[in-house]
C-alpha positions as CSV (number, residue, x, y, z in Angstrom):
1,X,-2.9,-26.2,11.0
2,X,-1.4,-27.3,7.6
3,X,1.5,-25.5,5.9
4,X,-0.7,-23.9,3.2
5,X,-3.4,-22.4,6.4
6,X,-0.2,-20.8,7.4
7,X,0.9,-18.9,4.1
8,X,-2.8,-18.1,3.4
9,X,-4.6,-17.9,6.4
10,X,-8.1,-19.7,6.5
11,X,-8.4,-18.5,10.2
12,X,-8.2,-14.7,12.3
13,X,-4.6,-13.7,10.5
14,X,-4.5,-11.5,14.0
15,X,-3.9,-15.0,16.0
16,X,-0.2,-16.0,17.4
17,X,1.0,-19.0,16.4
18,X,1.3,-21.4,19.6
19,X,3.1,-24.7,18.6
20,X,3.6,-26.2,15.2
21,X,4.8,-29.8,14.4
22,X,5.5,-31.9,11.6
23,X,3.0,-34.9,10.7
24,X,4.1,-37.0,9.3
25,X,7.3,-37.1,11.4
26,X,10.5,-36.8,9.1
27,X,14.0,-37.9,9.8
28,X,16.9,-36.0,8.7
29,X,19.3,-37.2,5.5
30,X,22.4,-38.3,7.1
31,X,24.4,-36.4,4.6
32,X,22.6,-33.4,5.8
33,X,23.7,-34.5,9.3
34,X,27.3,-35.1,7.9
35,X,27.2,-31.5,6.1
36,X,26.1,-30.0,9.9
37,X,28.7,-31.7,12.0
38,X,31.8,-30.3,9.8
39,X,30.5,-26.9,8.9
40,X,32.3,-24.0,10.0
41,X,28.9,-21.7,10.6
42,X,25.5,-22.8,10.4
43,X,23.1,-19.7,8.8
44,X,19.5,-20.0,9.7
45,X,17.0,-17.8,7.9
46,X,16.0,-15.3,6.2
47,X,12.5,-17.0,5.3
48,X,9.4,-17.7,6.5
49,X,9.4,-18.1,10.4
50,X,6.9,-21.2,10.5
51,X,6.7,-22.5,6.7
52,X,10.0,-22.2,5.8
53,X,12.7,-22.5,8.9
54,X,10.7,-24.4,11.4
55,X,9.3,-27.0,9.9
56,X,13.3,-27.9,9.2
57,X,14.3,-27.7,13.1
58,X,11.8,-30.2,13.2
59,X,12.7,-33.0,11.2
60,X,13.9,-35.2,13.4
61,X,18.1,-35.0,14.1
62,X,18.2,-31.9,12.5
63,X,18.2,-29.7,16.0
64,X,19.9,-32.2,17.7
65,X,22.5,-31.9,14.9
66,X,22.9,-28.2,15.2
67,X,23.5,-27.7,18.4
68,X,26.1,-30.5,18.8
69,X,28.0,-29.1,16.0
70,X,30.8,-27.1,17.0
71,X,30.1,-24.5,14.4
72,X,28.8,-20.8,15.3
73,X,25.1,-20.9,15.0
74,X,23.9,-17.3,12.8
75,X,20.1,-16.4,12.9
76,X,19.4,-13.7,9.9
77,X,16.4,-12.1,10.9
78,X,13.9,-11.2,8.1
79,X,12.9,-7.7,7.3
80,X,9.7,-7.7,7.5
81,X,6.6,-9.9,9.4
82,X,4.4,-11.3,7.4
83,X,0.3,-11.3,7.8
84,X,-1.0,-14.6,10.0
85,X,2.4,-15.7,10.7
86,X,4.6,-13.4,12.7
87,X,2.4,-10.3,13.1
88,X,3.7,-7.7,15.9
89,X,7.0,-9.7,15.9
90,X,10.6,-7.9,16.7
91,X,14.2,-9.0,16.0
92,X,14.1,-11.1,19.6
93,X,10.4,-12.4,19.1
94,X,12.0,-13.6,16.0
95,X,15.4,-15.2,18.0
96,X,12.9,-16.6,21.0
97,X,11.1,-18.8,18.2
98,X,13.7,-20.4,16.7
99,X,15.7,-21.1,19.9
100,X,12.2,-22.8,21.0
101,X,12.5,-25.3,17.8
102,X,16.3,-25.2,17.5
103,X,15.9,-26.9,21.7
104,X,19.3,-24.7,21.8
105,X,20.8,-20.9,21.4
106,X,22.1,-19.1,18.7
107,X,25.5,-17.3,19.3
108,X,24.4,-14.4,16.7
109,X,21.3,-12.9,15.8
110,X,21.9,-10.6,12.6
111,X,19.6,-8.2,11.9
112,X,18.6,-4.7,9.7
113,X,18.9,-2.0,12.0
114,X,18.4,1.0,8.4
115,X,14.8,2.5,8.9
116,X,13.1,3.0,5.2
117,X,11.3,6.3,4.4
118,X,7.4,4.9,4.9
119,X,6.6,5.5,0.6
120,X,9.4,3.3,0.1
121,X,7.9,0.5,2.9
122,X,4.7,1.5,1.3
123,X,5.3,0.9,-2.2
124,X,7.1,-2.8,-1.4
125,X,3.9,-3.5,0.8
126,X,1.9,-2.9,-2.7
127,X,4.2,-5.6,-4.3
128,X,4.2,-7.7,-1.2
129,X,0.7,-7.6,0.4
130,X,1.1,-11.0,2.5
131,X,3.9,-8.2,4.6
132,X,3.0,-6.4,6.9
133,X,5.6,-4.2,8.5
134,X,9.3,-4.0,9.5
135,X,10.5,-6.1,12.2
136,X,10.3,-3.9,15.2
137,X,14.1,-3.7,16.8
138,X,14.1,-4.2,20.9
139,X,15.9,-2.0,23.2
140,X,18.8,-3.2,25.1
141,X,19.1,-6.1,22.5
142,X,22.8,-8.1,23.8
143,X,24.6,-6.2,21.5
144,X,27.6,-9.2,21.9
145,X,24.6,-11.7,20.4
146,X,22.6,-8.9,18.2
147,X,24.1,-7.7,15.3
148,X,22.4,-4.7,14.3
149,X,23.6,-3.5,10.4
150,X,22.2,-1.9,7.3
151,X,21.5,-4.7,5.6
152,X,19.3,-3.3,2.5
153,X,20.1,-3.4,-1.0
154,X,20.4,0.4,-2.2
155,X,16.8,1.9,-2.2
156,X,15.1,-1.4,-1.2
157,X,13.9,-3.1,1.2
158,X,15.9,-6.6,0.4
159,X,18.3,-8.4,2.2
160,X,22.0,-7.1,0.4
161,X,23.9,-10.8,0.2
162,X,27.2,-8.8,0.0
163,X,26.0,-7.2,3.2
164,X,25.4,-10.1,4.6
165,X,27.9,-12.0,3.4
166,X,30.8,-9.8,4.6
167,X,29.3,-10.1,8.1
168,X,29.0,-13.7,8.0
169,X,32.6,-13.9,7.0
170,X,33.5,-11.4,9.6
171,X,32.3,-14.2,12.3
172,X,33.9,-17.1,10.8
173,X,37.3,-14.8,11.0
174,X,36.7,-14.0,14.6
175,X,36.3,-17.8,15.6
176,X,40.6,-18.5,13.7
């Protein structure tokens, strides 16, 4: 399935996603390599589960990078799933796919955890018809891995980057 079948579905939207690949094969710029090996954190995500994030775990050395570096290794989950890609998915269905591609683990999953009046979900689904609903948050998530926080922008359903950026600084503090 190309890239473009995957943001606008050409097949049965209601179908999970069972392997995706790269063809042709690409190989990693060894500056990105460079950039992975001395980072501090690597941040994976928000974006597109299989269009966006994957298709970068799969360049070749870029997986293989990541989980020899010695930075921590941050998931951001996205808010909501979107239509023929990551229907029914929650915060862990989310985690469980990148690990797959990643060939590793995360050490921190961060995700929204603030529940959104339905008009207000409504109303962003009307801007954003390719969305489909919130991420659905599992029980008993590892709450030493899972990092459940209001992560909204005041009376939106957006990632805050302060939000998320004082969290992410919050882990590279705890690693000093």
């Amino acid at each position: 399935m190309r890239r473009k079948n995957i943001d606008v579905p050409k097949h049965n939207g209601n179908l999970k996603i069972k392997r995706v690949f790269l063809k042709p094969k690409a190989k990693a710029y060894k500056k990105t390599i460079e950039a992975i090996n001395n980072a501090d954190l690597i941040v994976i995500g928000p974006g597109d589960l299989y269009s966006s994030i994957v298709q970068i775990l799969l360049t070749e050395g870029i997986s293989e990078a990541i989980n020899k570096a010695k930075a921590k290794k941050v998931y951001i989950c996205n808010l909501m799933t979107k239509y023929g890609e990551t229907n029914n998915f929650s915060v862990k269905d989310f985690s469980d796919e990148i690990e797959k591609y990643l060939k590793g683990k995360l050490d921190y999953v961060i995700y929204n955890n603030k529940i959104l009046d339905k008009e207000k979900i409504k109303k962003f689904k009307k801007e954003h018809p390719e969305l489909i609903e919130p991420v659905k948050i599992d029980k008993n998530l590892d709450s030493k891995k899972f990092i459940g926080k209001n992560l909204l922008l005041k009376d939106s359903f957006e990632h805050d980057p302060l939000k998320v950026a004082k969290i992410l600084i919050s882990l590279i503090e705890k690693g000093n």
